[in-house]
Structure formats: C-alpha cells, structure tokens
Backbone bond lengths (Angstrom), bond angles and torsions (degrees), N, CA, C in turn:
res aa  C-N    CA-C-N  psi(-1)  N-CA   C-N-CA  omega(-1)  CA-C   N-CA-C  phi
1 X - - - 1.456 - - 1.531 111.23 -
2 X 1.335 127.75 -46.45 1.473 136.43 173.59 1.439 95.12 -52.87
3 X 1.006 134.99 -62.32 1.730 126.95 -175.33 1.675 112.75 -36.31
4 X 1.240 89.95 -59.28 2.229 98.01 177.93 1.371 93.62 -51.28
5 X 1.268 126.33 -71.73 1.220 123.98 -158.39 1.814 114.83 -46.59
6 X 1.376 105.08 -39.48 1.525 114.25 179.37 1.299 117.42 -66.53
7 X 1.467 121.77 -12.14 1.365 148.84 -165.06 1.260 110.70 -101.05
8 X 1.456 111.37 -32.00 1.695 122.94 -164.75 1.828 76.69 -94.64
9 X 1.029 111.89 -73.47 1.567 108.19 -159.43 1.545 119.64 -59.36
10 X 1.779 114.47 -16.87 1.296 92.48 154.10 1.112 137.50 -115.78
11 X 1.887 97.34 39.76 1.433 86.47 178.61 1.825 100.78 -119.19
12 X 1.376 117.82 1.60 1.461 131.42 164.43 1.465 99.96 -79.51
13 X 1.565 135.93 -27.20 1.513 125.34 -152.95 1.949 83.45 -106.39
14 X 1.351 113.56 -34.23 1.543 102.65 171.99 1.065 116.08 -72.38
15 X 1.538 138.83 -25.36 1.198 134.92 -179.11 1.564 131.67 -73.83
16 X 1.526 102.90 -45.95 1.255 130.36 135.33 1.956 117.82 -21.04
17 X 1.262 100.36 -60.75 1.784 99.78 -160.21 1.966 77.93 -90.92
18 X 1.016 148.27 -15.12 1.713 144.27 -157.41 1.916 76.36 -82.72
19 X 1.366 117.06 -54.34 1.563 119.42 -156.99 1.747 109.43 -65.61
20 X 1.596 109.61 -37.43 1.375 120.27 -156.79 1.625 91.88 -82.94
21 X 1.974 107.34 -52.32 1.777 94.21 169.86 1.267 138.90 -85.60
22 X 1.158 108.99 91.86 1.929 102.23 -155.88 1.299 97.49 -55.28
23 X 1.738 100.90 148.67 1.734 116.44 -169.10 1.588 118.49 83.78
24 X 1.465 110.73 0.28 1.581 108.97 -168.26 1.625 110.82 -100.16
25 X 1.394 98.10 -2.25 1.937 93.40 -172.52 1.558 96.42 -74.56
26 X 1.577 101.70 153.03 1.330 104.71 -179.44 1.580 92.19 -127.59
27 X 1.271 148.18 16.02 1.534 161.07 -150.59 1.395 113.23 66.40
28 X 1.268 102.79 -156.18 1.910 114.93 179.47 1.647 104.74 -55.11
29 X 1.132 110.55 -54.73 1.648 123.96 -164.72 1.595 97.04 -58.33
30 X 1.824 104.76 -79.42 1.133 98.76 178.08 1.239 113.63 -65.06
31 X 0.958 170.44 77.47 1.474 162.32 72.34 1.344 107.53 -38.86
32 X 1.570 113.92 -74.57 1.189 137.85 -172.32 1.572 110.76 -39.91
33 X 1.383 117.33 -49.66 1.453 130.55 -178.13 1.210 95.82 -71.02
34 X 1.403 128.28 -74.33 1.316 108.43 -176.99 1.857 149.83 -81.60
35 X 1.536 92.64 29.94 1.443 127.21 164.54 1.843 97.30 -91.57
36 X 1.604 124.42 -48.98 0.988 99.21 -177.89 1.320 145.54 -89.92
37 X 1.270 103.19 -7.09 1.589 126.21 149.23 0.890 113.91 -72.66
38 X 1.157 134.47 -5.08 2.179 129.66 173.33 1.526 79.20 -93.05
39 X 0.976 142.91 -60.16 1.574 143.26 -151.49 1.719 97.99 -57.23
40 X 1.184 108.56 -61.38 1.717 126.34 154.44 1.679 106.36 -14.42
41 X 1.023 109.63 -77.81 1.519 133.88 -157.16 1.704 89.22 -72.58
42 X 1.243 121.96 -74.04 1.394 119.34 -160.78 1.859 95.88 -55.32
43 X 1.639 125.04 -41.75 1.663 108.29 -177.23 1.347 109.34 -53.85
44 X 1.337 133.10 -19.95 1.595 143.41 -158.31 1.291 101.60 -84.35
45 X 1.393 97.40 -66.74 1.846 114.76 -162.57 1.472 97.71 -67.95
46 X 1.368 116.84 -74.29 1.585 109.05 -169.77 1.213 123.54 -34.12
47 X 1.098 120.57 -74.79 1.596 117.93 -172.59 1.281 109.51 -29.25
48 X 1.514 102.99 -46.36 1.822 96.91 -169.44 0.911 141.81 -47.28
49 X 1.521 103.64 -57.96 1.723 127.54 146.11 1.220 135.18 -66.13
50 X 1.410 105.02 22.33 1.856 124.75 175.19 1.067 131.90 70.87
51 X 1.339 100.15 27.31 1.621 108.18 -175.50 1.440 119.60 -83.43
52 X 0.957 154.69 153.70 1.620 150.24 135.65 1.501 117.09 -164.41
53 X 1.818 77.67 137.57 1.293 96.38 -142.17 1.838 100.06 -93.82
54 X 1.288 102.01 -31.54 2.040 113.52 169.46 1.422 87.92 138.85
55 X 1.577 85.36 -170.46 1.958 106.52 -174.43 1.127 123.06 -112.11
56 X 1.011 126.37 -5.18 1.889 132.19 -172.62 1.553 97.56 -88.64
57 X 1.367 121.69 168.29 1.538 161.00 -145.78 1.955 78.82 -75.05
58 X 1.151 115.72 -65.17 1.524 96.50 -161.35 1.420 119.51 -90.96
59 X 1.113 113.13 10.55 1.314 121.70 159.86 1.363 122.79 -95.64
60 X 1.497 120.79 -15.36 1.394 143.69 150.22 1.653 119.33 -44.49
61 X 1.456 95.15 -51.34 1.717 103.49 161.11 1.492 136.10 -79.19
62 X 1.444 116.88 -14.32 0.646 105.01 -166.98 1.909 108.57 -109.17
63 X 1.572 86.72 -2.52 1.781 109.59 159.98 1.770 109.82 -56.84
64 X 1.457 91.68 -52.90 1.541 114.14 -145.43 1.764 88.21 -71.54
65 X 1.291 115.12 -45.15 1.456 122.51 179.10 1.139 107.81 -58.59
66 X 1.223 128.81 -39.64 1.968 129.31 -179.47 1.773 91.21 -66.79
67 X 1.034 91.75 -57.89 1.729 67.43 -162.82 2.084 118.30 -86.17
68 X 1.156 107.24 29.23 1.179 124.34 -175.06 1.317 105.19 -115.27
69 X 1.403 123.47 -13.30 1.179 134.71 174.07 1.342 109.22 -114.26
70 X 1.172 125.22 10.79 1.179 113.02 165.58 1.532 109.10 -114.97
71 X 1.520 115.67 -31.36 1.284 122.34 167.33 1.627 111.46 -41.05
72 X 1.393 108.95 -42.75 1.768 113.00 -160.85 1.571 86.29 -76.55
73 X 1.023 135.87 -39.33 1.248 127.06 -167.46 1.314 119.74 -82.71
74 X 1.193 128.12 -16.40 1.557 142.05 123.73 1.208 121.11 -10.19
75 X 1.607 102.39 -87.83 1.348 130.98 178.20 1.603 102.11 -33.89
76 X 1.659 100.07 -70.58 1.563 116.05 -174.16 1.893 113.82 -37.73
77 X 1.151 110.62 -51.52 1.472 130.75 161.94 1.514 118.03 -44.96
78 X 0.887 107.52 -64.84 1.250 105.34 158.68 1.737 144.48 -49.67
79 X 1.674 100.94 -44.59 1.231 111.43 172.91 1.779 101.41 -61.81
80 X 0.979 98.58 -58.19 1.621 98.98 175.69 1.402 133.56 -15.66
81 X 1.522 94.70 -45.16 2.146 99.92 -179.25 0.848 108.94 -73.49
C-alpha cells in the first residue's frame, strides 16, 4: 500500500512542479519519477534549513512539490549550458 501511495504523491507533486516550471513535464512516468526524487530532496533539504512541513498525505505533497520544483530547475539549468 505505501508503494501506491508514493506513486500517487509523486505523480500529483510532479505534475504540480511540470505546471509551475514551464518546460518541466516529462509525462505520467516522468512526472511520477520526478515527484519522487523531489520528495527525496525536499526530506533532505528541509529539515536542514528548519523547515517542517507535518506528516499527513497533503503535506507529503506539498514536500514532494518543493523539492520537485527545485529538481526541474536544476535540470532546467543545466540543460541550458
């Protein structure tokens, strides 16, 4: 059941950050992948810098979206050079 759920949230938190960075959708798949590596990135980064955001389902997304939006903008940075 935790698997779906990791699936649902990164593919609403990739879809989400695909809309906010124009040029960042990668489709269903990539969405999904890169919702769950933002989810990745935002458990890492936040805490550090004192963030927390809580534990329930929509605070899960809206983790996964911070760092899914920062990944694309990475990426985006990168594609650039």
């Amino acid at each position: 059941m935790g698997f779906i759920i990791w699936l649902i949230v990164g593919a609403i938190a990739g879809w989400l950050a695909g809309m906010v960075v124009k040029g960042g959708g990668f489709g269903l798949i990539g969405d999904i992948v890169v919702g769950i590596v933002g989810g990745f990135i935002a458990g890492w980064l936040l805490p550090r810098i004192g963030i927390e955001i809580g534990g329930d389902f929509i605070s899960d997304i809206i983790n996964a979206f911070i760092g899914a939006v920062i990944l694309l903008l990475i990426v985006r940075l990168i594609k650039r050079k």
